[in-house]
LOVO-361835 format. One line per 10 residues: number of its first residue (from 1); their letters; for each residue x, y negated, z negated of N, C-alpha, C. Coordinates in Angstrom, 2 decimals. Layout:
N
NUM	a	X:Y:Z:X:Y:Z:X:Y:Z  ...
***
This chain:
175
1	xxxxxxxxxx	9.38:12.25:20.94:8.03:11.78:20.73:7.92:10.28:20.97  8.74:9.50:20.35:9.16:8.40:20.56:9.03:7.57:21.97  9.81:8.16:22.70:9.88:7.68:24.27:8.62:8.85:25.35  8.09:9.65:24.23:6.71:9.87:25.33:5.49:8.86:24.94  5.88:8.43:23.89:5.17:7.28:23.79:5.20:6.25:24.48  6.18:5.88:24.72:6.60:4.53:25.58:6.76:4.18:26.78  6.17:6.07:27.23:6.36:5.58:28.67:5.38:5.31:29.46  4.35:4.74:29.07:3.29:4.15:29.75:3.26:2.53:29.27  4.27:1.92:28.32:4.56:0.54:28.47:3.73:0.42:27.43  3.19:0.70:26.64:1.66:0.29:25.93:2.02:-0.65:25.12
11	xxxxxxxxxx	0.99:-1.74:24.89:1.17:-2.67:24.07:0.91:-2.22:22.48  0.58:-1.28:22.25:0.39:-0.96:20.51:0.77:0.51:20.60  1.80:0.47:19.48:2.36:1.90:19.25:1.70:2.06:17.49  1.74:3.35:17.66:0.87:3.86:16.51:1.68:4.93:16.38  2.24:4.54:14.54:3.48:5.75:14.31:2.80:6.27:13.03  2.56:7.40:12.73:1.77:7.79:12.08:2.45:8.94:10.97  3.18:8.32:9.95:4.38:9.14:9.04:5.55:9.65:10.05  6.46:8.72:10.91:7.39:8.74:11.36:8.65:9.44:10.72  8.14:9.06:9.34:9.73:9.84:8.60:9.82:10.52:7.78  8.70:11.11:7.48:8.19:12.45:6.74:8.84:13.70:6.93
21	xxxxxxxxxx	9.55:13.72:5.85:10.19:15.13:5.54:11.31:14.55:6.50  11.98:13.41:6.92:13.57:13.93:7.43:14.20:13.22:6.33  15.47:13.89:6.40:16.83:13.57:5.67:16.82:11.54:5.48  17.71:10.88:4.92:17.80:9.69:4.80:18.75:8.93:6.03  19.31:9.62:7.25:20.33:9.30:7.92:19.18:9.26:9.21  18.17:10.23:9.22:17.63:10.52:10.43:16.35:9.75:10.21  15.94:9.42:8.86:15.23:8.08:8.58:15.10:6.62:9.41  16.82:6.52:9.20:17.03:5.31:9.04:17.66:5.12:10.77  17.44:6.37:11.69:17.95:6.09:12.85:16.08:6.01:13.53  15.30:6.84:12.85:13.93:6.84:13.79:13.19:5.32:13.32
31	xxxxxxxxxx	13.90:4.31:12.30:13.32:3.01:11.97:14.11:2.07:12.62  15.38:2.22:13.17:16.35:1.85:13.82:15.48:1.66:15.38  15.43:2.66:15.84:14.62:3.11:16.87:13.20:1.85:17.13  12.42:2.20:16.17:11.33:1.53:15.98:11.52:-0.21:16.25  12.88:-0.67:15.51:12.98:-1.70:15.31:13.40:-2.37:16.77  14.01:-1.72:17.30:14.56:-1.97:18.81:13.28:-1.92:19.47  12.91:-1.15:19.23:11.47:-0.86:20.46:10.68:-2.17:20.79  10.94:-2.65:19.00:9.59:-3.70:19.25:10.26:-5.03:19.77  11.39:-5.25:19.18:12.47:-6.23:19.94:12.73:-6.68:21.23  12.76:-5.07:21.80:12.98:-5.39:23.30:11.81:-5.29:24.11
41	xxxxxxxxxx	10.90:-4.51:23.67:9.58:-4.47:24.49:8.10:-4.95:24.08  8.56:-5.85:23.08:7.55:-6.73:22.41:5.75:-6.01:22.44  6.18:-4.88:22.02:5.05:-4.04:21.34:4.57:-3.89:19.79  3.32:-3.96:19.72:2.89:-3.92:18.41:3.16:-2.58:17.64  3.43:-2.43:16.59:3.77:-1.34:16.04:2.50:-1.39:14.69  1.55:-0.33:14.63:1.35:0.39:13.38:1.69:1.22:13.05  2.48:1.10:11.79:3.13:2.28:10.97:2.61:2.46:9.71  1.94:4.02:9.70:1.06:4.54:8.88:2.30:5.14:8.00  2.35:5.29:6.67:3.26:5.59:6.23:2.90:5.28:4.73  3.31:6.85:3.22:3.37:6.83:1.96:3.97:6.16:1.36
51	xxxxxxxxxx	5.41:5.78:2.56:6.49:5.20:1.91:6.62:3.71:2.05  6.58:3.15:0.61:6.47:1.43:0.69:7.84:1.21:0.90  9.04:2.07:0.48:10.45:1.54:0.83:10.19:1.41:2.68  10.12:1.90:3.16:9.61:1.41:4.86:9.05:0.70:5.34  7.72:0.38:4.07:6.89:-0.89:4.51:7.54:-2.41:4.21  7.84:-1.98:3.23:9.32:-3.17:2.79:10.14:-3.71:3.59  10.87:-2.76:4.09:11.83:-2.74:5.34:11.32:-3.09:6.31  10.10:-2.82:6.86:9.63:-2.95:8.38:8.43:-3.65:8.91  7.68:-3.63:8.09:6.11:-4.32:7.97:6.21:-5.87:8.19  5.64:-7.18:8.40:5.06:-8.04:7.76:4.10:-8.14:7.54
61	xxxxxxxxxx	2.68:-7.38:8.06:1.58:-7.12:7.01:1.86:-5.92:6.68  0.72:-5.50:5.65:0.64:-3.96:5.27:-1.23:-4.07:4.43  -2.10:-3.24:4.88:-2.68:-2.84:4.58:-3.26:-1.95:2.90  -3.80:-1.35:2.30:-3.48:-0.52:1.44:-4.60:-0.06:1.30  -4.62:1.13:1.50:-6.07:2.41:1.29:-6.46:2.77:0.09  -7.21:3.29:-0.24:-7.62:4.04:-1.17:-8.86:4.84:-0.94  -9.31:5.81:-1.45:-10.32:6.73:-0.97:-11.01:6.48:0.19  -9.74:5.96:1.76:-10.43:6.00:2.83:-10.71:4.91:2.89  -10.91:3.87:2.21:-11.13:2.37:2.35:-9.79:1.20:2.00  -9.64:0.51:3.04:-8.88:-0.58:2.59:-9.45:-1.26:1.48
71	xxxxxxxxxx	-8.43:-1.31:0.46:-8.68:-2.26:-0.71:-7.61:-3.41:-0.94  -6.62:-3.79:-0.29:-5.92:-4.62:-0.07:-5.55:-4.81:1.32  -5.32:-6.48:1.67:-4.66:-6.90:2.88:-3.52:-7.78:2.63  -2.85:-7.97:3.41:-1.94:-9.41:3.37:-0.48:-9.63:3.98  0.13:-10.23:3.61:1.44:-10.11:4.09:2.46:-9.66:2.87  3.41:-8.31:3.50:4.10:-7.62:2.54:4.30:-8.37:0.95  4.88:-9.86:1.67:5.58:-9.95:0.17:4.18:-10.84:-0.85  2.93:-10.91:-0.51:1.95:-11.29:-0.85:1.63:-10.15:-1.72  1.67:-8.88:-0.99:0.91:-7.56:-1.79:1.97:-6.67:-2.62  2.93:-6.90:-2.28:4.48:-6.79:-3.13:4.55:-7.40:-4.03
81	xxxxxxxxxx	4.63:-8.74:-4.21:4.94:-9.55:-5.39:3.81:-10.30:-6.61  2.45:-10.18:-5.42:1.10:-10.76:-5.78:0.11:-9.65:-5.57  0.36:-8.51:-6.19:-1.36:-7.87:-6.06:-2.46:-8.08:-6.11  -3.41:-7.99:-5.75:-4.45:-8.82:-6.12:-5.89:-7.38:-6.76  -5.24:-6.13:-6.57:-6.04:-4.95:-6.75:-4.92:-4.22:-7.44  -5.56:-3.69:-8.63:-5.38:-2.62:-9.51:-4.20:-1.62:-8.99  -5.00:-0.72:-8.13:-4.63:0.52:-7.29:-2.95:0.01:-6.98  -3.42:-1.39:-6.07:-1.81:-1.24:-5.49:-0.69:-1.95:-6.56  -1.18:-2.66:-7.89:-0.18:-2.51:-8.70:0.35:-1.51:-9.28  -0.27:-0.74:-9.36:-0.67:1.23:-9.77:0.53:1.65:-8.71
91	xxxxxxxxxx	0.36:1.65:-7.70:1.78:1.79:-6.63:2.89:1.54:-6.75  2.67:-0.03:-6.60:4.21:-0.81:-7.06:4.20:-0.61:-8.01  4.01:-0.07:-9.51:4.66:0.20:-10.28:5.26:1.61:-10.47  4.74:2.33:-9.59:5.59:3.96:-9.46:6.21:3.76:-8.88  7.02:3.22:-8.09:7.73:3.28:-7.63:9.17:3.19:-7.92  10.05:4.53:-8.04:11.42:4.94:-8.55:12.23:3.79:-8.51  12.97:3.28:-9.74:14.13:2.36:-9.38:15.19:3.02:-10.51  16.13:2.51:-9.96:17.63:2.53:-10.69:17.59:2.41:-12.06  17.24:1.40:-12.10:16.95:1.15:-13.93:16.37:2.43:-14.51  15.35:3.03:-14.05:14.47:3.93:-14.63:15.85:5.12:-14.79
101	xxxxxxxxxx	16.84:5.77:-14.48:17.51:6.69:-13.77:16.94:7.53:-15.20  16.56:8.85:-15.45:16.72:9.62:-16.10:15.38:9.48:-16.77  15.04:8.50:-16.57:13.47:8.45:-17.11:12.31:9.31:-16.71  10.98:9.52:-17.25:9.99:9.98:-16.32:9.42:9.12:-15.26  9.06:9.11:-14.34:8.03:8.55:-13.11:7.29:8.13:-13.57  6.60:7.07:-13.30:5.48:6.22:-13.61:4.34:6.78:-12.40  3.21:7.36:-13.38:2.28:7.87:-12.26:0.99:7.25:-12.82  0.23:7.02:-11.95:-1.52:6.51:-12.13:-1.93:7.81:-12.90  -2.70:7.10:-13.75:-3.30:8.67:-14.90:-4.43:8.77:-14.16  -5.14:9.94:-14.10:-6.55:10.35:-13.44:-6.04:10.77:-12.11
111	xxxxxxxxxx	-7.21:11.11:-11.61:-7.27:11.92:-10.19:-8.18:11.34:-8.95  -7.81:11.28:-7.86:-8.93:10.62:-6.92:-10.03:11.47:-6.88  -11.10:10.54:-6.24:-12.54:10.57:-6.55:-12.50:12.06:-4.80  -13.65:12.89:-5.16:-13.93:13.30:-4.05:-14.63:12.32:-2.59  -14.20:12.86:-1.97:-14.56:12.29:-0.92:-15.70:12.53:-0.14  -16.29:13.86:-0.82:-17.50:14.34:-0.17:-19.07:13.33:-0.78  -18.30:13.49:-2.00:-19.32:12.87:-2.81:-19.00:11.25:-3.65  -18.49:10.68:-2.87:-18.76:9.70:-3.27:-19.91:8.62:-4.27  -19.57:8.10:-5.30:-20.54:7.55:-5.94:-20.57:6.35:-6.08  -21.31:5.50:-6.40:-21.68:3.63:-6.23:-20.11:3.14:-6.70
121	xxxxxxxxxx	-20.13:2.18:-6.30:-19.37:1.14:-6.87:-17.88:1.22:-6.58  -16.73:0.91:-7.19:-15.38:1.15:-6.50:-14.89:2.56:-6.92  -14.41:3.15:-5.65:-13.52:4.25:-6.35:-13.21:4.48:-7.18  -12.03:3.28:-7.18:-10.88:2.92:-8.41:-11.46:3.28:-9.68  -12.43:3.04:-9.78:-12.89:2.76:-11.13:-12.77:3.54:-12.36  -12.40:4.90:-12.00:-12.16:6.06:-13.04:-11.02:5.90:-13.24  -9.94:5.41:-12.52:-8.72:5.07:-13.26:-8.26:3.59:-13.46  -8.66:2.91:-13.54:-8.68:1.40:-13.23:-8.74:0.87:-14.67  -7.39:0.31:-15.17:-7.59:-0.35:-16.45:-7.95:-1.57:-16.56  -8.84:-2.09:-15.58:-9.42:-3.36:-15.37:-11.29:-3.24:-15.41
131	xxxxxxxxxx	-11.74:-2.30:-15.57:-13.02:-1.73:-15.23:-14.06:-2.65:-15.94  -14.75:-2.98:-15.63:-16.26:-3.29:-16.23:-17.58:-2.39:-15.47  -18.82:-3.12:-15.97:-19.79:-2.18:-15.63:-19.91:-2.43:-14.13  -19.84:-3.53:-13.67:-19.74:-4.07:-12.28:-19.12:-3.14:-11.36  -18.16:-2.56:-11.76:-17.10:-1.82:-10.86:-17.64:-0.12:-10.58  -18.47:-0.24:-11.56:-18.94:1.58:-11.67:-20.68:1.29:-10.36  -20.65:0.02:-10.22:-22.42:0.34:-9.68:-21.86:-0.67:-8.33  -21.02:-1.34:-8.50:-21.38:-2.29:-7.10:-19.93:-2.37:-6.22  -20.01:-1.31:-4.86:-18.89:-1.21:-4.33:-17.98:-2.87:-3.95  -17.34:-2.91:-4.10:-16.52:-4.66:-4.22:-16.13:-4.45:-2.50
141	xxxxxxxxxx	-16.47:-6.02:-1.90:-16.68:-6.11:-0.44:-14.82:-6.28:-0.82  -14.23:-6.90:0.94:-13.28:-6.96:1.18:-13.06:-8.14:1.23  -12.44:-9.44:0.41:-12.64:-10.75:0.44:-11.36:-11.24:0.30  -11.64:-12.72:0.78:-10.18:-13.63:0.34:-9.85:-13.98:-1.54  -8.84:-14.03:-1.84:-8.13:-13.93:-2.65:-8.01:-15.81:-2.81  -6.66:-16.03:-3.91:-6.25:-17.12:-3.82:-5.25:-17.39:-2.76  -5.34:-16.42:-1.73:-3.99:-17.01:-1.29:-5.07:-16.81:0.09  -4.84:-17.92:1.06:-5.95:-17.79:2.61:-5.68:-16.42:3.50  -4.43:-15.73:3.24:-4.31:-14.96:4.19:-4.43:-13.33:3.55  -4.77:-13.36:2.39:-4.71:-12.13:1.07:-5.90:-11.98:0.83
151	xxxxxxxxxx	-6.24:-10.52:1.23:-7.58:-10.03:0.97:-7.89:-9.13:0.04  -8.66:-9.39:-0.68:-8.67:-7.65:-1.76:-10.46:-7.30:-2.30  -10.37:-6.15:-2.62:-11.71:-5.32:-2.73:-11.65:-4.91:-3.66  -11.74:-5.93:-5.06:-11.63:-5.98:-6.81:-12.34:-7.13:-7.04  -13.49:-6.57:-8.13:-14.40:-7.83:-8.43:-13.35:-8.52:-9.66  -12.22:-7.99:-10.03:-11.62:-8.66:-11.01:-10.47:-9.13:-10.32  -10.48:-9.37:-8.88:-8.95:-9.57:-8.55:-8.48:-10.84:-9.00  -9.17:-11.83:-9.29:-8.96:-13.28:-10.05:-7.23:-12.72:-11.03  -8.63:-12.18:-12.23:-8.08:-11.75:-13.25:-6.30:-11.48:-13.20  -5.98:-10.62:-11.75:-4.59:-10.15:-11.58:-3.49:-11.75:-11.13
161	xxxxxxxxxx	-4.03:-12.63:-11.39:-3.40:-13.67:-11.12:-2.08:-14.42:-12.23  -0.51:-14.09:-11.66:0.54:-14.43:-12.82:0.41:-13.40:-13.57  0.13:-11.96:-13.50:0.17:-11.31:-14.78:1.30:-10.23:-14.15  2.19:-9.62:-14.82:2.97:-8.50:-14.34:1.96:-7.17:-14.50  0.85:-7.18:-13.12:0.42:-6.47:-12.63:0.69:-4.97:-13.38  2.20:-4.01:-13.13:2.42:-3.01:-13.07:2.54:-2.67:-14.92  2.24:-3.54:-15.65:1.89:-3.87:-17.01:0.75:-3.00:-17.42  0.02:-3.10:-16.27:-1.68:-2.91:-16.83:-1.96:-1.01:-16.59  -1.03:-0.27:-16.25:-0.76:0.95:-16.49:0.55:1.27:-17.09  1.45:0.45:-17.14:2.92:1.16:-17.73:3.44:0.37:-18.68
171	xxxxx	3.51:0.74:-20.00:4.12:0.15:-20.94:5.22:-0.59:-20.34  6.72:0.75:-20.11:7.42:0.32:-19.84:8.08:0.04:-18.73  7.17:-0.68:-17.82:7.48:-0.76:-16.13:8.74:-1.99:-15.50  9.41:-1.28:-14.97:10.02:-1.76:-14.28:10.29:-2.39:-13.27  10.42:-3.73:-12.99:10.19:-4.16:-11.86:11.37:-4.87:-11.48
***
């Protein structure tokens, strides 16, 4: 799939869950792959992908969705280390580590919003332990942050500033 991609030279490759459902060996040869590609043939790569251990690894921006809408922008270790939206501290804090071994998973409580029916204001907002009335009536645009190149779509993203983020759903989160 890989090299039927590439054989028209294209300047933007679009990998769209590249490593979904393979083993960890055949992972780490189709990111291998990726990484060469862009090296030697100085092509843009979007890689759509669940997995932040990849975006970690491979990204320097990364995007972050939520019900179909970007609600974060920036550069990895901006939205990694500095969230500036709820949701994606909600992420980075599920996310399995060593420390946790034997523990339960840290999961976002609640359920996403339908998509058919969408209602005012941010998604997030039914699970969002940051909520005011603001958030239930007035969808939050996509704006700069404190940092010039960090964008986020939280009327409280101020608020997430110096705080251990993954706090604000998990007692005992690990980071």
């Amino acid at each position: 799939m890989i090299a039927m991609a590439m054989a028209n030279d294209p300047e933007l490759l679009i990998a769209d869950e590249p490593t979904t459902a393979l083993d960890v060996t055949v992972q780490a040869q189709i990111l291998e792959t990726l990484v060469r590609i862009k090296e030697e043939s100085e092509v843009a790569i979007i890689l759509i992908t669940h997995d932040l251990g990849v975006v970690a690894g491979m990204a320097d921006r990364m995007l972050v969705m939520y019900a179909g809408t970007v609600v974060e922008d920036g550069s990895v270790d901006e939205i990694f280390y500095e969230p500036r939206m709820p949701y994606t501290a909600g992420l980075l804090g599920a996310i399995p580590h060593a420390a946790g071994a034997g523990k339960r998973l840290n999961q976002i409580k609640g359920s996403t919003p339908s998509l058919i029916n969408m209602k005012p204001g941010c998604a997030f907002s039914t699970r969002c332990p940051l909520v005011i009335d603001v958030c239930r009536t007035v969808t939050p645009p996509l704006i700069g942050t404190d940092r010039p190149t960090h964008l986020a779509a939280c009327h409280r993203s101020d608020d997430l500033i110096g705080i251990d983020a993954s706090a604000l759903f998990f007692q005992d989160a690990i980071l």
